[in-house]
Residue frames relative to the residue before (quaternion, step in Angstrom):
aa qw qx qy qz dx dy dz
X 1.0000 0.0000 0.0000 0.0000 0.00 0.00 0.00
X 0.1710 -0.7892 0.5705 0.1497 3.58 -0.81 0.94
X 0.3610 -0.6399 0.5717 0.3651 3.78 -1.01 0.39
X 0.2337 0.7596 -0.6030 -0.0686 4.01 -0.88 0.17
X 0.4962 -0.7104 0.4956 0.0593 2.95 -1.34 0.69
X 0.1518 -0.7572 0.6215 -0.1316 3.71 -0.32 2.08
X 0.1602 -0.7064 0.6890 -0.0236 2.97 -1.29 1.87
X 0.5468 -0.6190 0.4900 0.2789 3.48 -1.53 0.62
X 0.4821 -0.4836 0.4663 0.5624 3.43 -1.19 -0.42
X 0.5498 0.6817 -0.3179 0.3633 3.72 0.56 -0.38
X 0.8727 0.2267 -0.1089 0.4185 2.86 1.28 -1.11
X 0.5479 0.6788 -0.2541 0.4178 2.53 1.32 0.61
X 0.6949 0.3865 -0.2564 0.5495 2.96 2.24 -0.25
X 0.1827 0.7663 -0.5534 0.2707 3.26 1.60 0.93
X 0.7003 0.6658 -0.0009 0.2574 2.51 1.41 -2.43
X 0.8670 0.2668 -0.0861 0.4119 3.32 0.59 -1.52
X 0.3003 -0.7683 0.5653 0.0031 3.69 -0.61 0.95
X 0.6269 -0.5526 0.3809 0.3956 4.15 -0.99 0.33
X 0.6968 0.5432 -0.1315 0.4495 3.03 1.10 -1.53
X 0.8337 0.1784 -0.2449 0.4617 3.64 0.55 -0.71
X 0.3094 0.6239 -0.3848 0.6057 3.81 1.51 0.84
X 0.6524 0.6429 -0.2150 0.3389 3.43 0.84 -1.00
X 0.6382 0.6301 0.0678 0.4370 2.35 1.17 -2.13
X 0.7261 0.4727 -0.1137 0.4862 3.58 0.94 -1.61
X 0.7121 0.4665 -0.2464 0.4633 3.39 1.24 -0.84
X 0.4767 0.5282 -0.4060 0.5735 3.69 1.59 -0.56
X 0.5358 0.4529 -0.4132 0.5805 4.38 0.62 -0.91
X 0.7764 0.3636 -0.3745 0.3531 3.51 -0.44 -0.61
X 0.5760 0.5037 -0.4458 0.4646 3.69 1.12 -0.65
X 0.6207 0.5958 -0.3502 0.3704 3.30 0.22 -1.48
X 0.5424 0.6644 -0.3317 0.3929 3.67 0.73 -1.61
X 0.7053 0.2921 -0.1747 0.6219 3.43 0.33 -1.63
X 0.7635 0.1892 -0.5078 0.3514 4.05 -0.77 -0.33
X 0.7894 0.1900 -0.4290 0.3958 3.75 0.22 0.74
X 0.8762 -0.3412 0.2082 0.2694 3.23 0.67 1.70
X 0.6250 0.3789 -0.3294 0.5977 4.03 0.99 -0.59
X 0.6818 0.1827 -0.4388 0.5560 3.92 -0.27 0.72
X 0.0349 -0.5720 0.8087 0.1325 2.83 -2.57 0.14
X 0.2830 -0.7171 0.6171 0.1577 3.00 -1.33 0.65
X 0.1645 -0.9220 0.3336 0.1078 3.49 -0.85 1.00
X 0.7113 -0.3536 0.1318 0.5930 3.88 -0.92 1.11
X 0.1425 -0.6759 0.6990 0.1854 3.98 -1.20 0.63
X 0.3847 -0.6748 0.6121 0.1481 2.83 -2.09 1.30
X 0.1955 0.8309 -0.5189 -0.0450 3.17 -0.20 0.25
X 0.2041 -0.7983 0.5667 0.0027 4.15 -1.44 0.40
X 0.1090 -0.7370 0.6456 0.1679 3.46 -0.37 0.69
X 0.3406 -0.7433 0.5660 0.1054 3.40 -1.43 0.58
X 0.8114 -0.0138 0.0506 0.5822 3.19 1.19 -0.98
X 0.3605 -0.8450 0.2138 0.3320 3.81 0.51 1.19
X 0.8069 0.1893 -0.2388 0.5061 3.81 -0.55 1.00
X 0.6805 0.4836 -0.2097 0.5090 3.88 1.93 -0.64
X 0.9024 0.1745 0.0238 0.3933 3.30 0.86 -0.90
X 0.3839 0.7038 -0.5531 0.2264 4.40 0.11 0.61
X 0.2565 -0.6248 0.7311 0.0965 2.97 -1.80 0.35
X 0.1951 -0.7171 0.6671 0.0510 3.79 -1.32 0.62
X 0.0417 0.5651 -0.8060 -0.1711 3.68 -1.53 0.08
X 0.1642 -0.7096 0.6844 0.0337 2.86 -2.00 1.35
X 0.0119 0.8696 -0.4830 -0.1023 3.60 -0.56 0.18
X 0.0040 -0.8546 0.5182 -0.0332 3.61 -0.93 0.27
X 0.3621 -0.6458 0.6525 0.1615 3.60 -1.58 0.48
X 0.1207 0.8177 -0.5474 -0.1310 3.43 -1.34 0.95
X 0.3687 -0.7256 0.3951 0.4260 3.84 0.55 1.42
X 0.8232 0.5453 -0.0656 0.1436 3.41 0.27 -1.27
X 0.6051 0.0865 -0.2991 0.7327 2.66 2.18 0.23
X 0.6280 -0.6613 0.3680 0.1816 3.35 0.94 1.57
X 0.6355 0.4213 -0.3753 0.5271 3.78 1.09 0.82
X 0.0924 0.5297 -0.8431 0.0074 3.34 -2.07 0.50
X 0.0407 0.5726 -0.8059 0.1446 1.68 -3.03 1.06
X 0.3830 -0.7385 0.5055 0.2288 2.56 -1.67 0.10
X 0.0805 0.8342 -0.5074 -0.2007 3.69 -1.45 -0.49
X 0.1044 -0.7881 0.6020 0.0752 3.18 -1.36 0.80
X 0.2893 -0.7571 0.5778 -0.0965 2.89 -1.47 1.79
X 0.0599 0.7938 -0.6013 -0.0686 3.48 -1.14 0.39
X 0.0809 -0.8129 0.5768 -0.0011 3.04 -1.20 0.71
X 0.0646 -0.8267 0.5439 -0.1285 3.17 -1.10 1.27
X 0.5523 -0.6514 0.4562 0.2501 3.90 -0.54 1.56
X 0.9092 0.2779 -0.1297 0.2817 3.15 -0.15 -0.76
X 0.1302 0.8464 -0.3721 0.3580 3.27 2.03 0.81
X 0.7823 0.4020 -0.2019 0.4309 3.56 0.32 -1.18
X 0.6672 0.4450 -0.3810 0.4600 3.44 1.20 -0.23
X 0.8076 0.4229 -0.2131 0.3514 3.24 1.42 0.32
X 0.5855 -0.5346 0.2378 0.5611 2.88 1.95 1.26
X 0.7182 0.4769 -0.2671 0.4307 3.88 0.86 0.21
X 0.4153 -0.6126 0.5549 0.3800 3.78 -0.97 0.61
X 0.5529 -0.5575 0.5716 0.2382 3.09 -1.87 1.74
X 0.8473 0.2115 -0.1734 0.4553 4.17 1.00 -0.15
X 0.0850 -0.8379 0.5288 -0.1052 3.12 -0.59 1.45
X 0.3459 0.8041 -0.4669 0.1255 3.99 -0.76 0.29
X 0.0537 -0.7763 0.6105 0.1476 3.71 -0.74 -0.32
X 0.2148 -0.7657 0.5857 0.1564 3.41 -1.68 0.50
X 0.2611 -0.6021 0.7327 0.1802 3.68 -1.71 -0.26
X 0.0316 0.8093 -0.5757 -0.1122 2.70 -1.28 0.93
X 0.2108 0.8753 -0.3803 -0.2118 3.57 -0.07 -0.25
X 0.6822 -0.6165 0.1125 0.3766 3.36 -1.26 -0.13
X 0.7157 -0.6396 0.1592 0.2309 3.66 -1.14 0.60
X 0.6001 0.3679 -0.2683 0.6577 3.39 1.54 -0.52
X 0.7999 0.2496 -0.2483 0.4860 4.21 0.47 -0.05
X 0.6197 -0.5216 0.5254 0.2605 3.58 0.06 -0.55
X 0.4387 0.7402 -0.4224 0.2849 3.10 1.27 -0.67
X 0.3584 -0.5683 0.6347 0.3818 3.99 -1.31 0.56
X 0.2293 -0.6714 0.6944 0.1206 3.21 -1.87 0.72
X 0.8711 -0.1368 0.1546 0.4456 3.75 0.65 -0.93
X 0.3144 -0.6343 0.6825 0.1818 3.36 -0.86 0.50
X 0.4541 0.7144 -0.5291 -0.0586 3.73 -1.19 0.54
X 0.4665 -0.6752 0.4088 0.3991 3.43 -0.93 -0.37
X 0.6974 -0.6512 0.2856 0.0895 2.71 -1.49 1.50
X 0.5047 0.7691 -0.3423 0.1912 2.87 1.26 -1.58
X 0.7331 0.4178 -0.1959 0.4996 3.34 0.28 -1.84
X 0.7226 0.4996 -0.3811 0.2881 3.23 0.23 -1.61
X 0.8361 0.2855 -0.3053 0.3553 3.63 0.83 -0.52
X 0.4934 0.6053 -0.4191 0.4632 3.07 0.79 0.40
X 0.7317 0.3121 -0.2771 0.5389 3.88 0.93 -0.65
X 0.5333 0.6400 -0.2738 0.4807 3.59 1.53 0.17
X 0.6381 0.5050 -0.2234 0.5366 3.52 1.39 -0.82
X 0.5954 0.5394 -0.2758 0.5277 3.51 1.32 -1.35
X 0.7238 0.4777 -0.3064 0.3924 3.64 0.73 -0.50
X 0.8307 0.2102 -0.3203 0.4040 3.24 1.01 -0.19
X 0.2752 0.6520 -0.5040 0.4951 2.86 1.42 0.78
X 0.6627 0.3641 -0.2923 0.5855 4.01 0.72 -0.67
X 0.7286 0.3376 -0.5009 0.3229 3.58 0.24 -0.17
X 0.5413 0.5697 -0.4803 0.3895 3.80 1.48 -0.01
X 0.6254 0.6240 -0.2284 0.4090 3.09 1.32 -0.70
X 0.7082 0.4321 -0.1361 0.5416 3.57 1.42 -0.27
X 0.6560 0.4192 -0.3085 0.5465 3.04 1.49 -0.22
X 0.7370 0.5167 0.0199 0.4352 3.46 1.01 -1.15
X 0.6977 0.5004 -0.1736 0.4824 3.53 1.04 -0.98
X 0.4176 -0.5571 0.5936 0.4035 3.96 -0.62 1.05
X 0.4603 -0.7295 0.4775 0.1672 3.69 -1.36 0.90
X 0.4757 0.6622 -0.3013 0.4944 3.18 2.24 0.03
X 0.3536 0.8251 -0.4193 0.1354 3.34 1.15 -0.32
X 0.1891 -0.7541 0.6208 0.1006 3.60 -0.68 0.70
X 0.6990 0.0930 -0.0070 0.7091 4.19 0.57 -1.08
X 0.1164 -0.4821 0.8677 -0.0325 1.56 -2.44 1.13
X 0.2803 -0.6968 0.6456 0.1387 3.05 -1.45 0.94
X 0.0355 0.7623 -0.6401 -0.0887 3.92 -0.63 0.26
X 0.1649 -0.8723 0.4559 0.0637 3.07 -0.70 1.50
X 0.6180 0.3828 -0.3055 0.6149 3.87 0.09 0.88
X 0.1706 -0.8261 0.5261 0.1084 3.16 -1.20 0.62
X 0.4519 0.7652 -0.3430 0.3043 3.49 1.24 0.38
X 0.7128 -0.3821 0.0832 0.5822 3.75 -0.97 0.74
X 0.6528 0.3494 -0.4867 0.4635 4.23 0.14 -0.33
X 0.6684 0.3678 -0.5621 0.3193 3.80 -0.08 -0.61
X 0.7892 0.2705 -0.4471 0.3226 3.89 0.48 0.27
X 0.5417 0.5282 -0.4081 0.5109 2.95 0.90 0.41
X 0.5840 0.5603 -0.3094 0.4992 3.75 1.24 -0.09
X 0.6675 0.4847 -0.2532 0.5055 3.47 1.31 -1.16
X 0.4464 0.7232 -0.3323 0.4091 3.46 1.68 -1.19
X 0.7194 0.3308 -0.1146 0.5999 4.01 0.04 -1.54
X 0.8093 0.3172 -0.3664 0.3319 3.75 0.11 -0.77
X 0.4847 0.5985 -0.4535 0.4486 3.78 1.04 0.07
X 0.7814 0.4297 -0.2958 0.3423 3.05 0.47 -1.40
X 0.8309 0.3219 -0.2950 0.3450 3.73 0.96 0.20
X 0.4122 0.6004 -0.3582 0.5842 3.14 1.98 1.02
X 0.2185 -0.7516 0.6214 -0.0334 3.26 -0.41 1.50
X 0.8132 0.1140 -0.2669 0.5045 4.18 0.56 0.04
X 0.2922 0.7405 -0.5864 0.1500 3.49 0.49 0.73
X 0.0444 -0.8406 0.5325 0.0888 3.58 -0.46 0.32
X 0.6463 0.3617 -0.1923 0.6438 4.03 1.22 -0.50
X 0.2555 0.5366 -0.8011 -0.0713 3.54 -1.55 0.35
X 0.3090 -0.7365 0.6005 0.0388 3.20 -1.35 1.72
X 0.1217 -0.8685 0.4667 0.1149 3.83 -0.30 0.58
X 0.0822 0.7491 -0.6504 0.0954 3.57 -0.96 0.59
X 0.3694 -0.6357 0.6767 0.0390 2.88 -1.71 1.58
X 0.0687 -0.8722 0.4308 0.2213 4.04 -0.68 0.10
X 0.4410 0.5853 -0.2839 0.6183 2.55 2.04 1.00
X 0.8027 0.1890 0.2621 0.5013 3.55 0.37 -1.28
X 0.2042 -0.6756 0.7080 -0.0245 3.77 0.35 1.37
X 0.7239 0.4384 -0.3983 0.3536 3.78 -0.34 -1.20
X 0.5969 0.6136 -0.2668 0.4427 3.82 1.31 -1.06
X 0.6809 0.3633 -0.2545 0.5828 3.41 0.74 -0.76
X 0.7564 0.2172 -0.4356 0.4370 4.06 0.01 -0.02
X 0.4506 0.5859 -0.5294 0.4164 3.45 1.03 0.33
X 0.7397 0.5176 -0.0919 0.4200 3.51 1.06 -1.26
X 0.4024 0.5889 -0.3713 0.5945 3.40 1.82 0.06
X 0.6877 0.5888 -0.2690 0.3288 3.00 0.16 -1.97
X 0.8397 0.1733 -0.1823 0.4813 3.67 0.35 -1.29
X 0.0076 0.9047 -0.4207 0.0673 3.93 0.80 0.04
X 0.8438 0.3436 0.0871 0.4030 2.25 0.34 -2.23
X 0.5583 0.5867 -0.3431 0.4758 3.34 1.26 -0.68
X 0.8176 0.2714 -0.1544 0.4838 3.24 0.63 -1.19
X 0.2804 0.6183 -0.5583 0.4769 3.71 0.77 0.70
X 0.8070 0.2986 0.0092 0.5094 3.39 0.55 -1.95
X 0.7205 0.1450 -0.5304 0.4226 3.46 0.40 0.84
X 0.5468 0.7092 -0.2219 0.3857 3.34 1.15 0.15
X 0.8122 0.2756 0.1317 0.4971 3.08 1.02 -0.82
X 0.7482 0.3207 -0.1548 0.5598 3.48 1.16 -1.09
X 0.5608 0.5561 -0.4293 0.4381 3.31 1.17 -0.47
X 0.5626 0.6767 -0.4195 0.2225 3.60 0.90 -0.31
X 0.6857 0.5153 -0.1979 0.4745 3.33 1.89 -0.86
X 0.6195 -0.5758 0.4248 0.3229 3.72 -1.07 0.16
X 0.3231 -0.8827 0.2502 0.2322 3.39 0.26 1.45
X 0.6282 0.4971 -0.2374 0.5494 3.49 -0.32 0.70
X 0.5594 0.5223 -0.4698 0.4400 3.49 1.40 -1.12
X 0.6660 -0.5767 0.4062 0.2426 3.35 -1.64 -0.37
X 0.4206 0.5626 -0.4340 0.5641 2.97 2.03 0.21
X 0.5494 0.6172 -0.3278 0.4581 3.89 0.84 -0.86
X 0.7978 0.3724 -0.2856 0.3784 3.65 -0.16 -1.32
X 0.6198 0.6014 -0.2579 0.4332 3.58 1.49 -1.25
X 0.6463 0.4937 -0.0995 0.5733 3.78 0.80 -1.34
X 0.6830 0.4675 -0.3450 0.4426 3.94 1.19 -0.65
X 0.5709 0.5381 -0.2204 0.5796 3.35 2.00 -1.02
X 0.6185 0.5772 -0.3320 0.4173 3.38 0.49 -0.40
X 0.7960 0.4117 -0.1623 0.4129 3.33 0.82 -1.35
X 0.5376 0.5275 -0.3013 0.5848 3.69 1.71 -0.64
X 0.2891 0.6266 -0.6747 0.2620 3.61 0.62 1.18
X 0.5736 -0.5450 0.5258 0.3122 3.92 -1.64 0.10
X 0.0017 -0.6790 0.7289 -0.0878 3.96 -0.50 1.76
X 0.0493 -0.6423 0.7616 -0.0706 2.37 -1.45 1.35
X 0.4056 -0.5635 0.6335 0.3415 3.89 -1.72 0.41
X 0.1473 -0.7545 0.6371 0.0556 3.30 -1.73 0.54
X 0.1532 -0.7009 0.6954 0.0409 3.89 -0.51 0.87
X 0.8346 0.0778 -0.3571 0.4121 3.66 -0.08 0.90
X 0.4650 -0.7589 0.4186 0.1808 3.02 -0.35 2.28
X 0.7075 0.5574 -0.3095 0.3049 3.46 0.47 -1.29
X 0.6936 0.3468 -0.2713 0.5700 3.36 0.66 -0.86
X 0.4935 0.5252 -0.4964 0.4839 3.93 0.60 -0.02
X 0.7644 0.4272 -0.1668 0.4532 3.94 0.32 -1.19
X 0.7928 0.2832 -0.4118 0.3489 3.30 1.31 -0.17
X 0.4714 0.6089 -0.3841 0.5094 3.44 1.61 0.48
X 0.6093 0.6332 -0.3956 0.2670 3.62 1.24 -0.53
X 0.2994 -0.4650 0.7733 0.3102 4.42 -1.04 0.37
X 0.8982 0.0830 -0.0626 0.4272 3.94 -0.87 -0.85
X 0.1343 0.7322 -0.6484 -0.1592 3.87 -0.89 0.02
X 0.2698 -0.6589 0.6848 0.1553 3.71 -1.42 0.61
X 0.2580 -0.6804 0.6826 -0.0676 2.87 -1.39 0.84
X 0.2270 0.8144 -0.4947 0.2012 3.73 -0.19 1.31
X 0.2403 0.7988 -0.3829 0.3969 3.53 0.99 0.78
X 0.1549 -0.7807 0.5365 0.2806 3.53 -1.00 -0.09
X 0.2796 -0.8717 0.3763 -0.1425 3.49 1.38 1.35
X 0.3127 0.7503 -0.5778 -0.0735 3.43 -0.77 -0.11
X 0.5389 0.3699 -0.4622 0.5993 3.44 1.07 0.67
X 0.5778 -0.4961 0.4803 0.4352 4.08 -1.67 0.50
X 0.2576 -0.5923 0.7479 0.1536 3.57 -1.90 0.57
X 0.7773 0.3141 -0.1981 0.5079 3.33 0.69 -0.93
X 0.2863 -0.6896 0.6484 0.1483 3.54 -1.63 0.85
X 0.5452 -0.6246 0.5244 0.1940 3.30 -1.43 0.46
X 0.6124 0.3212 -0.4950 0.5261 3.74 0.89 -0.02
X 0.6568 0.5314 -0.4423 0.3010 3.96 0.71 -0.42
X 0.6435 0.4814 -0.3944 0.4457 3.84 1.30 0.25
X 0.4989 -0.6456 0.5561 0.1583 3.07 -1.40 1.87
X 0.5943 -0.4518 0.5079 0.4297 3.35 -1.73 0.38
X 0.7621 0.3940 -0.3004 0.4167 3.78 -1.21 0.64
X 0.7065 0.5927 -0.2578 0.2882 3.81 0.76 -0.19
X 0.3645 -0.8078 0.4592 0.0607 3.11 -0.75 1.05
X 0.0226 -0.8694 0.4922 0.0373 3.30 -0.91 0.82
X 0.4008 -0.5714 0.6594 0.2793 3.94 -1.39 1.01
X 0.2647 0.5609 -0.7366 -0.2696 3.40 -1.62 -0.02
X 0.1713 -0.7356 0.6547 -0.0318 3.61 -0.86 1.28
X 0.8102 0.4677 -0.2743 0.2227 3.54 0.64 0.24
X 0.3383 0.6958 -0.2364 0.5879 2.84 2.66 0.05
X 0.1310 0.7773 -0.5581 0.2592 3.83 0.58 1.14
X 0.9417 0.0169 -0.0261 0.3350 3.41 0.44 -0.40
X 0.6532 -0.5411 0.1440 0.5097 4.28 -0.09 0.77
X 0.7718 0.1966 -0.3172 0.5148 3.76 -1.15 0.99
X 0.5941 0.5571 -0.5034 0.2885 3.76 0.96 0.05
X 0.0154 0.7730 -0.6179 0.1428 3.87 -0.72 0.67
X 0.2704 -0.7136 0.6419 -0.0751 3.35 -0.59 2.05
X 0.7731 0.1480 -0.0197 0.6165 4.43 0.58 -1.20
X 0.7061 -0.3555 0.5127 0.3351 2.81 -2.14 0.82
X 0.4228 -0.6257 0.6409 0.1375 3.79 -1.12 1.05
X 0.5856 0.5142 -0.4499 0.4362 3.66 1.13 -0.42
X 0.5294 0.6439 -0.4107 0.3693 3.95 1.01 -0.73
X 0.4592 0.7088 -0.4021 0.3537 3.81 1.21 -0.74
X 0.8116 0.4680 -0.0922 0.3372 3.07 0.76 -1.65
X 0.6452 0.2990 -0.2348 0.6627 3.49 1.46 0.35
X 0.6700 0.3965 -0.3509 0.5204 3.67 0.90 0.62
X 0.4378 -0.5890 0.6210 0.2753 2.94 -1.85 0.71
X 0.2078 -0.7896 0.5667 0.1106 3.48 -1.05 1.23
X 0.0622 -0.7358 0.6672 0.0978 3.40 -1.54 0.57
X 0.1029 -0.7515 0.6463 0.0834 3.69 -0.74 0.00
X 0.5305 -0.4978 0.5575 0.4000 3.52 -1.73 -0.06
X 0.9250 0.0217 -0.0013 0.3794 3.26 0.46 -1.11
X 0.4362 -0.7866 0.1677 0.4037 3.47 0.33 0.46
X 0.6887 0.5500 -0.1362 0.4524 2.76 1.22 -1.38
X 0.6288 0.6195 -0.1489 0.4457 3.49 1.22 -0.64
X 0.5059 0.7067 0.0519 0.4918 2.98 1.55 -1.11
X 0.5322 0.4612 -0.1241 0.6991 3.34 1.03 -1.78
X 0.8634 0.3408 -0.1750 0.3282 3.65 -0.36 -1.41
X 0.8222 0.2848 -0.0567 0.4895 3.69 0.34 -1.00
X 0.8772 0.2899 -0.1487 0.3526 3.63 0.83 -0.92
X 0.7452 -0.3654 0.2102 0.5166 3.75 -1.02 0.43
X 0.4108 0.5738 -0.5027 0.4993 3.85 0.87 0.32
X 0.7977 0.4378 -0.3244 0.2584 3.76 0.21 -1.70
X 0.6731 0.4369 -0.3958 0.4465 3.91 1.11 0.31
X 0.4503 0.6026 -0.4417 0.4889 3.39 1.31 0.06
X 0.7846 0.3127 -0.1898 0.5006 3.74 0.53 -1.28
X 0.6069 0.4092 -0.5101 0.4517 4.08 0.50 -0.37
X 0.6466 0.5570 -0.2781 0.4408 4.16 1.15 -1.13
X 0.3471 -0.7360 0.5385 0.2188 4.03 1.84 -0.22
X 0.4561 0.6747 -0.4696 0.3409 3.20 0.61 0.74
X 0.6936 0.1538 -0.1394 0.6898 3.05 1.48 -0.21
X 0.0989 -0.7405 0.5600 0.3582 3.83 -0.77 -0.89
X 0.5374 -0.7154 0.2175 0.3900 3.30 -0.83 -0.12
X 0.2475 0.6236 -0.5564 0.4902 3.16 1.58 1.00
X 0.6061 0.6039 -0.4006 0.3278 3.80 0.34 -0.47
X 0.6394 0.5490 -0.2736 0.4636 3.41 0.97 -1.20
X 0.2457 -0.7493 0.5487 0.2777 3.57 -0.21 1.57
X 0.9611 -0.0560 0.1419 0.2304 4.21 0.17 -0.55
X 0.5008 -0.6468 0.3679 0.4421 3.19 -1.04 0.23
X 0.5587 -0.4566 0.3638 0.5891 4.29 -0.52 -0.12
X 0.6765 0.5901 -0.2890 0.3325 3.17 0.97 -1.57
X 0.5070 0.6429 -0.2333 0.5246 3.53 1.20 -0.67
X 0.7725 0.3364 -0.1725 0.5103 3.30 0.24 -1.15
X 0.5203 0.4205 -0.3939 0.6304 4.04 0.97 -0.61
X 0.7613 0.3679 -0.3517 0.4017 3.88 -0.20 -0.51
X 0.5563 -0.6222 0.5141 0.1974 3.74 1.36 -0.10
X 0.2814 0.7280 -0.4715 0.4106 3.37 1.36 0.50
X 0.7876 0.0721 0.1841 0.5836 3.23 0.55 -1.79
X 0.3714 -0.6956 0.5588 0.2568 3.43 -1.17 0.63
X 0.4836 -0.6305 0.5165 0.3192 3.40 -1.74 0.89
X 0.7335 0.3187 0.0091 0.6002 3.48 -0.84 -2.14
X 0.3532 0.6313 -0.5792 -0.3757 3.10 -1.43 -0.32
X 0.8209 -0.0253 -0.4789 0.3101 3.08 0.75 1.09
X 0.7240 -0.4300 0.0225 0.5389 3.56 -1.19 0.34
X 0.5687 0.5527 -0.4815 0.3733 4.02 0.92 -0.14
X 0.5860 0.6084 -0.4463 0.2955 4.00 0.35 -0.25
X 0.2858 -0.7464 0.5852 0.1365 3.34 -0.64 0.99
X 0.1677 -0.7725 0.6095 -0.0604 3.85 -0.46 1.46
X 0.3298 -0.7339 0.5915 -0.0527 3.16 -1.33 0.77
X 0.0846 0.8265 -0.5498 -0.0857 3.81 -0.31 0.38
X 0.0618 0.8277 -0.5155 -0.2129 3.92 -0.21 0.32
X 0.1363 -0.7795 0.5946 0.1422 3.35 -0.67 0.70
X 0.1794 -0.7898 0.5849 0.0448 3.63 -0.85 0.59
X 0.3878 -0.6973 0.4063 0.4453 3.91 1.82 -0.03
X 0.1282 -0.7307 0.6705 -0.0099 3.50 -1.41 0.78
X 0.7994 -0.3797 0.4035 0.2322 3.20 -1.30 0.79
X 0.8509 -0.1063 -0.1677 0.4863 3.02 -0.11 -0.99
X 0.2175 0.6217 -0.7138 0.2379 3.55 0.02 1.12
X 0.7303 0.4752 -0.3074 0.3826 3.32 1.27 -0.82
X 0.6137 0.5395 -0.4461 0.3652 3.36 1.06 -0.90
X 0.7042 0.4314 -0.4583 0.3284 3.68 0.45 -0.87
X 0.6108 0.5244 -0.4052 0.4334 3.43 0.54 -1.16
X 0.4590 0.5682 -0.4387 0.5234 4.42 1.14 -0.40
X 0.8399 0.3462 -0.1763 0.3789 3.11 -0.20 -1.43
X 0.4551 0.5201 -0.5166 0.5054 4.22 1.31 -0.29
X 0.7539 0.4358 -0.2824 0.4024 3.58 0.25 -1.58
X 0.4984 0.7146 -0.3220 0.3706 3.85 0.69 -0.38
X 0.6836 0.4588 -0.1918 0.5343 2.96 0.63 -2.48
X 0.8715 0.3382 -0.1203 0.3342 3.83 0.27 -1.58
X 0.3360 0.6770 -0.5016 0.4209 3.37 2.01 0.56
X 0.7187 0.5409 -0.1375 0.4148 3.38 1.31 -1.36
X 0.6691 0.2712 -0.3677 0.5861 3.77 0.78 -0.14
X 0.7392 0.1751 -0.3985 0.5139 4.23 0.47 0.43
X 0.7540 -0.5744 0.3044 0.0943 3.14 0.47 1.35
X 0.4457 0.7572 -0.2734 0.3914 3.42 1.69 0.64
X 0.6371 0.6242 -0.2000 0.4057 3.42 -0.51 0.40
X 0.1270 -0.8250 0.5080 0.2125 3.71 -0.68 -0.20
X 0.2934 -0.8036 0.4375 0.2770 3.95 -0.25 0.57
X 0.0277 0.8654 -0.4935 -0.0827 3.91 -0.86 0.77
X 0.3991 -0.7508 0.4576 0.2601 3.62 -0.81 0.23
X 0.0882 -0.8014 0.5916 0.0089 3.30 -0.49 1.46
């Protein structure tokens, strides 16, 4: 009989914060560009096309001596039925025995896990002059995307929003932003501390909604992309010299958020390569030979470790595609675990 230890979603956002999520997901890159993680084959299934799928991700992390796995699903039309549009749980356990470590839910963990490495492309990759941002979608990642990417932009002054579905969705989603930035999020820090006042300035930036995409994308420094698309929103003559782009919503085969033609005048990076190629807003760039995958200058983890260089200068238009990895989740599991156990959180069972 093993004792393990099952955290709510609740409790789990006692625990987890932008900044140290941030942090955990930059450890997990590194991990993989020197070789002590793997990320394993994703299952993944649509049920209902653009409304309904579900994935299982797994992974190894030598270095904090754990795997697991998770499986997530996600379905559009959830919230109109009294239910979160994201649902999932994981296992972790430990790496030299087998041993179980935890039972938790996913929900949060991926969602404040995606937003993080969505800010660390954005910190690595983005001109630090940036003034706009455009965030395109308004579903559970675009706040949780704006969440991690504020907090590490220090001259943003515009976030321009668009729905490409639902105008009424996006000024609904202006409207409450800010509130829920700041009770969401900022409450996580010690008020007054200096993480608080900085992250409080950060978030009191000017959102506004926008109903003409083009002229939004050509005024944008950074655009996100969080959608489950499979046709382009974004064109390639509407991107200025210097701009940086998230695609965070290109998770799985035939999805496509930008013009594949944008590849071909950008420096690409990705989490994973191979993945990437196959599932994410990369895999229509390389089957269409617009690029190849010699083009794709790197992994993030690579580029945080100083392997390879991002920008070099402020005119290159960069690209980051994330498509989510395993063990973004396991570490950001195994933070909320360790610190479930010194505030007393959680409940222990025998399996």
């Amino acid at each position: 009989m093993f004792k393990i230890k099952v955290l709510r979603r609740e409790e789990i956002e006692n625990i987890l914060d932008v900044r140290n999520v941030i942090q955990g997901v930059e450890e997990a890159y590194i991990s993989k560009a020197r070789n002590e993680a793997e990320v394993f084959p994703m299952i993944f299934h649509e049920f209902e096309s653009g409304n309904g799928d579900m994935d299982i991700k797994a992974g190894y992390l030598k270095g904090a001596n754990l795997y697991g796995f998770k499986q997530v699903s996600w379905f559009g039309e959830n919230p109109e039925k009294g239910l979160p549009a994201l649902l999932g749980s994981m296992m972790i356990f430990e790496g030299n025995t087998g041993r179980p470590l935890g039972l938790l839910d996913a929900s949060y963990i991926t969602s404040i896990r995606t937003g993080a490495a969505g800010a660390i492309g954005i910190k690595y990759l983005a001109r630090k002059n940036s003034k706009n941002l455009l965030m395109i979608g308004t579903g559970n990642q675009a706040l949780f995307q704006l969440a991690a990417s504020l907090s590490v932009l220090s001259e943003i002054k515009t976030v321009s929003v668009f729905n490409p579905r639902s105008p009424e969705r996006a000024e609904k989603f202006v409207e409450t932003i800010k509130d829920t930035l700041n009770r969401d999020f900022l409450k996580k820090f010690k008020e007054n501390s200096e993480d608080y006042r900085e992250i409080k300035r950060r978030y009191a930036v000017d959102f506004q909604t926008v109903n003409n995409i083009e002229k939004a994308a050509k005024e944008a420094d950074i655009i996100i992309t969080a959608t489950p698309s499979k046709e382009p929103m974004i064109k390639k003559d509407w991107i200025k010299v210097g701009t940086h782009i998230n695609c965070i919503g290109s998770d799985m085969e035939g999805k496509q958020e930008i013009d594949e033609e944008i590849f071909g005048l950008a420096r690409v990076f990705v989490d994973d390569l191979n993945q990437s190629i196959r599932v994410g807003e990369t895999e229509t760039a390389i089957k269409r030979e617009v690029i190849h995958k010699e083009d794709i200058i790197g992994e993030i983890g690579d580029l945080i470790e100083g392997k390879i260089n991002g920008r070099l200068t402020d005119e290159d238009v960069t690209i980051f595609d994330t498509s989510g990895l395993a063990i973004q989740d396991l570490i950001t599991a195994k933070y909320a675990l360790d610190n479930a156990e010194k505030k007393g959180l959680g409940a222990e069972v025998e399996v």
